[in-house]
N, C-alpha and C positions, 0 to 999 in steps of 0.2 A: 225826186220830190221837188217841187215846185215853190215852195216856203222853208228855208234855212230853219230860221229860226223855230225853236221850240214856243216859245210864247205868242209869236204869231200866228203859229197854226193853232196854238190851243186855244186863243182866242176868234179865231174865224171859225174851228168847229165849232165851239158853245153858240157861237152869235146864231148861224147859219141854224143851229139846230135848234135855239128859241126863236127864231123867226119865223120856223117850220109849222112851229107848233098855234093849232087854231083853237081859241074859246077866252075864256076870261079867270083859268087857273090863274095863282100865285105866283109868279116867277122864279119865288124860292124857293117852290114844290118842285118848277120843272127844273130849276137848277139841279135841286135835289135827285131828283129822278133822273136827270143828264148824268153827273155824277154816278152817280150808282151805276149804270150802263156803263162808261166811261171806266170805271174799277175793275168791270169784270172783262173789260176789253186788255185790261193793260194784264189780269190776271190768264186773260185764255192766250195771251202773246209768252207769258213768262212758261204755261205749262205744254203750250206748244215747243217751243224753245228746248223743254229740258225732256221733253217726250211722255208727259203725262195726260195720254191720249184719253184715259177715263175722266178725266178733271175737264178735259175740253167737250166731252161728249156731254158730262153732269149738266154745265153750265148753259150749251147751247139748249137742252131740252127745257132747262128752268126758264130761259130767254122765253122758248116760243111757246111754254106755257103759261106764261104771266102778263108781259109787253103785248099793250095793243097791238095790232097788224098794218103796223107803221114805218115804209121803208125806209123812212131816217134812223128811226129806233136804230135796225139793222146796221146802216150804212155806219153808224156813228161808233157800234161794237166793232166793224170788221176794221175801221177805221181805229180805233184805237188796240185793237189786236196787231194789226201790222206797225203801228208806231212802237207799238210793246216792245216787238221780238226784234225790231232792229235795235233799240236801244239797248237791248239789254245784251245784244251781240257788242255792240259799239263800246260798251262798259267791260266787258269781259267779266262778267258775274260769274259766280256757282249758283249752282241750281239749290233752291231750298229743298229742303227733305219734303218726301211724299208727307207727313206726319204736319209737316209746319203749311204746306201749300195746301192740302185737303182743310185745314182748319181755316189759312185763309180764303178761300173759295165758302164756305160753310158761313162764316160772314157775312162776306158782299153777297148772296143768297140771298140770304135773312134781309140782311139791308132791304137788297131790292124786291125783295114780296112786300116787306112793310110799306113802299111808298108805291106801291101797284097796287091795289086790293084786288081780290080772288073776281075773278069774272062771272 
């Protein structure tokens, strides 16, 4: 990786990914909506990690049914997917229970349909 620092990279993704973005939205909508991507990246890195392949499958299908067809969108999930699973290798975590990680995935969901409206 290219940038040490966790704060700098997490600030050059967000920058790079509002600068991405074209029109005269909010910035606190697309923060918002960044975020939300951004959660379910750290969440598809953590169920990758523990081997909860249905959790990763749920999540990528809610992605490409919601998220405009927008390669940052993408870039900015795979990207904080792969920040996920190294950290949480690096930490040397337990894996949450199927019961606690399905409820948090079922969240960041919800989250991100509410700041996308249905197409």
């Amino acid at each position: 990786m290219i940038f040490k620092s966790k704060k700098c990279t997490g600030l050059l993704s967000v920058a790079f990914f509002l600068i991405s973005f074209n029109g005269t939205k909010a910035i606190a909508q697309q923060s918002g909506q960044l975020a939300a991507i951004s959660d379910l990246g750290r969440l598809n890195g953590i169920a990758l990690h523990c081997k909860a392949l249905g959790e990763t499958q749920r999540m990528k299908r809610v992605l490409v049914a919601t998220l405009p067809k927008r390669r940052q969108l993408g870039e900015l999930f795979d990207y904080e997917t792969n920040r996920s699973f190294m950290a949480f290798i690096e930490r040397d975590e337990a894996c949450p229970s199927p019961q606690s990680l399905t409820l948090q995935v079922d969240e960041a969901l919800q989250r991100l349909q509410s700041l996308y409206p249905a197409k």
